[in-house]
N, C-alpha and C positions, 0 to 999 in steps of 0.2 A: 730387574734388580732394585732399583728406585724402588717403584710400588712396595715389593719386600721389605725393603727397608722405612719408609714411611708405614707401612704396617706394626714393623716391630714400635716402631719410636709409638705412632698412635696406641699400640697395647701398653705398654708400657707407664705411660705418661695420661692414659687417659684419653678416647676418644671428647671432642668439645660438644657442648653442649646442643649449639645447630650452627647451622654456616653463619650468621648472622653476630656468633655471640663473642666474638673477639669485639666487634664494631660496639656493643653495649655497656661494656666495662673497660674503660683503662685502666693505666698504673693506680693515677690518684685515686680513684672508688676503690678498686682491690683494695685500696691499704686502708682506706678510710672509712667505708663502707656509703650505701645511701639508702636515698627515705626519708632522710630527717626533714628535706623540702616541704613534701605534701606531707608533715605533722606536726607543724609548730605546734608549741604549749597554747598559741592566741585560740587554738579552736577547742579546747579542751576548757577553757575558760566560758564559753556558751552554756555550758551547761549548769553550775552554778550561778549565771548570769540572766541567761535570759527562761521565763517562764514559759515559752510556746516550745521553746528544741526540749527544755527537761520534760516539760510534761508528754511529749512525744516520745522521746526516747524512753521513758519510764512506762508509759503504755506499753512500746514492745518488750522491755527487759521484764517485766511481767506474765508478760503470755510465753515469751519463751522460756524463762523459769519454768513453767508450769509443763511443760514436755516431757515426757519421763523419755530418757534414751535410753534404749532395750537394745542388747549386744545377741545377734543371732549367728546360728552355724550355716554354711553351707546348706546342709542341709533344711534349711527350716526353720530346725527348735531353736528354742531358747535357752541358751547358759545360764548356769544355776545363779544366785544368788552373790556367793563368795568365789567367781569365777573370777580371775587378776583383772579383768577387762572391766567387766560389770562394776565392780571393785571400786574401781579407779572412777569410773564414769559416775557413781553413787558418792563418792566418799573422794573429791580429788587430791586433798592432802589434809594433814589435822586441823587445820586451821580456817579451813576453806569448804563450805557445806557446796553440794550440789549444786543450788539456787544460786549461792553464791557467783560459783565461775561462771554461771551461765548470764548472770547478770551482769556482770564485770565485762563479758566479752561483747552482750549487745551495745554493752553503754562506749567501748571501747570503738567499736567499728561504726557506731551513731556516731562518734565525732571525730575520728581522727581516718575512716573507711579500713583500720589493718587492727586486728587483733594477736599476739602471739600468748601461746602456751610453754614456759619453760619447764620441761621435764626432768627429772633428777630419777636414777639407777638406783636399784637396790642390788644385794650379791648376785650372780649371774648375769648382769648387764640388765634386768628384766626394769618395765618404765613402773615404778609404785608412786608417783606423786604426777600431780600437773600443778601450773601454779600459773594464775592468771600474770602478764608483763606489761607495763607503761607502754602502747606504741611509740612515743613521742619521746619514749628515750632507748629505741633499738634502731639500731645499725644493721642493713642487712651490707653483707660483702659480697660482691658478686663474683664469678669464676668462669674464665672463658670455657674451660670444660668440664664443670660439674654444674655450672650454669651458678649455684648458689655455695660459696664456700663455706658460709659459718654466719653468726649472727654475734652482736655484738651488744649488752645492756650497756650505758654510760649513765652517770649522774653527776650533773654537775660538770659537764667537759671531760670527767674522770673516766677511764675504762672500768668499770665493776666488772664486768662476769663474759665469758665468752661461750658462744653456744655452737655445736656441729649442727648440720641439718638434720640430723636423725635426734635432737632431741629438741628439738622448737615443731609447734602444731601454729603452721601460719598462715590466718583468714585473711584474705582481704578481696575488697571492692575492685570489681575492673578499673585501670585505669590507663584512656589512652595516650597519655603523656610521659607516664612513665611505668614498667613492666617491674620494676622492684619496688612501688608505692602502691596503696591502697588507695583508690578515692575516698575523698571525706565528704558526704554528704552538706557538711558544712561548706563545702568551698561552692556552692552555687547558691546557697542560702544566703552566705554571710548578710551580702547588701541587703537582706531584706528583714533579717533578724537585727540586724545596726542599726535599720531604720526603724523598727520596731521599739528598741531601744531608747534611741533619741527624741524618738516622741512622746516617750514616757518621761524622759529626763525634761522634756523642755514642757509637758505637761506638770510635773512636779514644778520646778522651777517659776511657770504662771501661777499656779496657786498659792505656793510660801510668796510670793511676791505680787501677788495682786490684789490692786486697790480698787478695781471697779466694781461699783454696786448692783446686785443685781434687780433691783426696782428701781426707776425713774417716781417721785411724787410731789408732779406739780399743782402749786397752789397759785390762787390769784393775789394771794396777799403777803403782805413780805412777814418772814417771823422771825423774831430774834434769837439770841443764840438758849437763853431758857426756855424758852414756848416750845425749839427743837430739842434741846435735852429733854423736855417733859414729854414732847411725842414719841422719845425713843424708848423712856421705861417703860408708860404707858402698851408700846407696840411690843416690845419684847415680852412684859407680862401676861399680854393675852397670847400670843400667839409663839412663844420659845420655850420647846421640850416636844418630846415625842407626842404627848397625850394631847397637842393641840395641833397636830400639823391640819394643813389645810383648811383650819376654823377659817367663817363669813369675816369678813373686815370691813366694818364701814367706815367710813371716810366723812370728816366734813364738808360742807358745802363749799364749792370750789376748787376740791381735791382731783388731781388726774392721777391714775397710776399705768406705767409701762412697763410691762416685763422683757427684760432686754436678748434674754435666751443665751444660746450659743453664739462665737463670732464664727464668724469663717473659719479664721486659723484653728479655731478648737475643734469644728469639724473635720479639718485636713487631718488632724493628730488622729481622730478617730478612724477614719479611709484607711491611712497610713498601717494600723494597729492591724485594720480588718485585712489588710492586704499581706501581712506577714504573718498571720494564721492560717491564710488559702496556701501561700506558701510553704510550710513549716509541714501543712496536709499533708501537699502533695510530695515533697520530697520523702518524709518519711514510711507516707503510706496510710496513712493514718486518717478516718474519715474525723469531718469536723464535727459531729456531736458527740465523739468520743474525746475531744478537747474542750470538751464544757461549751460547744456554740448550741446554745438552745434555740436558739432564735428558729422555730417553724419548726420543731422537731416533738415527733410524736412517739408516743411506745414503740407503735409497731417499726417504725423507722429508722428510731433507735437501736435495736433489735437486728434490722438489716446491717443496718452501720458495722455493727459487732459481726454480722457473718463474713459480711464484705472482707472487714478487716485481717479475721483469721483465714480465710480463703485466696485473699488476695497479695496478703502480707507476709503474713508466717507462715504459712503454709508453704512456700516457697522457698523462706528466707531457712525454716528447719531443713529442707531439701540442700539447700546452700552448704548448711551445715554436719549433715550425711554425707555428701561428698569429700568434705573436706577432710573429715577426719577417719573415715574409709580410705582415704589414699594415704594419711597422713601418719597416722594414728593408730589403727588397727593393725597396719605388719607389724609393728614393735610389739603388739599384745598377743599375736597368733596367729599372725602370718594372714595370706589369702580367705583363709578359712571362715575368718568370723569378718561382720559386719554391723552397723549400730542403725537402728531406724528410731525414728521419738512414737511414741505411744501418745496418738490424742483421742483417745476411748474416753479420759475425762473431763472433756473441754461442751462446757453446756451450749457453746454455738454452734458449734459443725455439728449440732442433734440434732436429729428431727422432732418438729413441735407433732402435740399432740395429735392437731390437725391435720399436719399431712401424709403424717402415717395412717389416720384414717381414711383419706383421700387417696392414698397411694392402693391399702387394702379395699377398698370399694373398687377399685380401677382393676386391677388384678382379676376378682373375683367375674367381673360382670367379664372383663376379655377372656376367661378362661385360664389363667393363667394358675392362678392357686383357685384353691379350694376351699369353702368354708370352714368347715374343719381345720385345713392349713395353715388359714387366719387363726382360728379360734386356738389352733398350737401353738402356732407365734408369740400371741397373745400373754399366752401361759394359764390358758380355758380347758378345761375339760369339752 
């Protein structure tokens, strides 16, 4: 009779989410919501701040712009055109191109690890708009048994706008500290993009304010304070403007000259720089001659870099993103039925160079495998 009755009540009210999920949310989160931990505003400030996290994250917000998301059936084909799904996925609200949202979302999950999509209804409940949302000003509520009760935008301490879970699309980065936060890439960075930072500031800082010359030119004979005015026009004449760098200088008899170089400290600041670029890499994925490190980098290398990138980066991180909004996303548009995959038919680095499709078709031909002919149809040869 118990059992029975713990069944009714469970129908009822809602089986929980998993055994675990009373233990995840109390009172205070139910009412309050969380999240807002792992997304202060301070990491969202990197980005206009510091030039190794933008120029990183602007690399990926770029290549995945460049994705086209194609909405497929079941079966196979692909939905038309003016299909709601397609639609939406091309056009996600008036205001907001393609490129747009998709850019908004890398830059959004690059610094704060969560991105949300707030969706708005047209007549019939059906979803006609997406609209990219501030991480760092949503509220997720938790719910011991729907697991996620609603979503919450604020600004300014203010409650704005309240969302169910069937109209929020929410990405986010593992994280194992907390299951209703995103990680922020940022938060393993920070120290190293601060110091990056700081050596920049303390390098500005030595130069508006520093007074040491960068030549020593000792004489054996003492000169007064005109004979040095006169060797300063004298020097600056011959040798100050672009069109005389590095001209011969001679010197009178008795003249030493030492060029003083770098101190130490200014070489730390450089270390410093080069160590929050390997950084800045590897967190985002991102090889270093696609961050402008030239230093030893050749075409062909370059070239890898770029395959690397898309192969090892996006390629993934679009996969990330099929999932997410295949579970997320797609019942609202059609149920089970349809699916979205990104189309990279026209991405110049997952191509084969001319090279190797030649190499591939020699290899074929000699194992048996195609046939002259088959190459030469390939090809698009008679």
């Amino acid at each position: 009779m118990l059992d029975r009755l713990r069944g009714i009540v469970d129908k009822a009210l809602g089986a929980r989410a998993n055994r675990v999920a009373p233990a995840l949310s109390g009172p205070w989160e139910r009412e309050l919501g969380v999240g807002q931990g792992w997304m202060p505003l301070s990491y969202g400030e990197y980005y206009p701040r510091s030039a190794l996290v933008y120029s990183a994250i602007k690399l990926r917000q770029d290549a995945v712009s460049r994705a086209q998301p194609v909405v497929y059936r079941a079966d196979g084909s692909r939905v038309d055109a003016d299909h709601p799904a397609q639609r939406l996925l091309d056009r996600p609200n008036p205001f907001w191109t393609r490129g747009g949202l998709w850019r908004a979302t890398e830059t959004y999950l690059g610094l704060w690890g969560s991105a949300f999509w707030g969706l708005e209804r047209g007549d019939g409940g059906r979803v006609v708009e997406a609209w990219p949302l501030r991480p760092d000003r949503m509220r997720v509520i938790p719910d011991p048994r729907s697991y996620v009760k609603g979503f919450v935008y604020t600004s300014n301490g203010r409650e704005a706008a309240a969302y169910l879970p069937d109209d929020v699309v929410w990405l986010r980065y593992f994280n194992p500290l907390d299951e209703y936060a995103g990680l922020s890439p940022i938060a393993p960075l920070r120290l190293s993009a601060d110091m990056s930072l700081d050596a920049l500031r303390a390098g500005r800082n030595a130069l508006s304010n520093d007074s040491a010359p960068g030549l020593f030119i000792e004489t054996s004979d003492s000169t007064t304070d005109e004979e040095a005015r006169e060797f300063y026009e004298r020097w600056e004449s011959r040798f100050r403007g672009v069109d005389k760098v590095r001209r011969p200088a001679l010197l009178s008899a008795g003249m030493k000259v030492t060029n003083l170089g770098f101190s130490p400290r200014e070489m730390e600041y450089f270390q410093s720089m080069r160590w929050s670029l390997e950084d800045v890499a590897r967190v985002y994925g991102v090889p270093k001659p696609m961050l402008a490190d030239i230093e030893r980098v050749t075409f062909s290398n370059f070239n890898t870099a770029r395959r690397v990138f898309w192969e090892d980066t996006i390629v993934p991180q679009l996969a990330f993103y099929e999932e997410a909004l295949n579970a997320s996303l797609m019942p609202s548009l059609g149920g089970p039925s349809l699916r979205v995959e990104f189309d990279l038919g026209g991405v110049e680095a997952l191509r084969e160079n001319e090279n190797d499709k030649a190499k591939r078709r020699i290899g074929y031909v000699k194992a048996g495998i195609m046939t002259a002919a088959e190459v030469r149809r390939e090809m698009g040869l008679g």
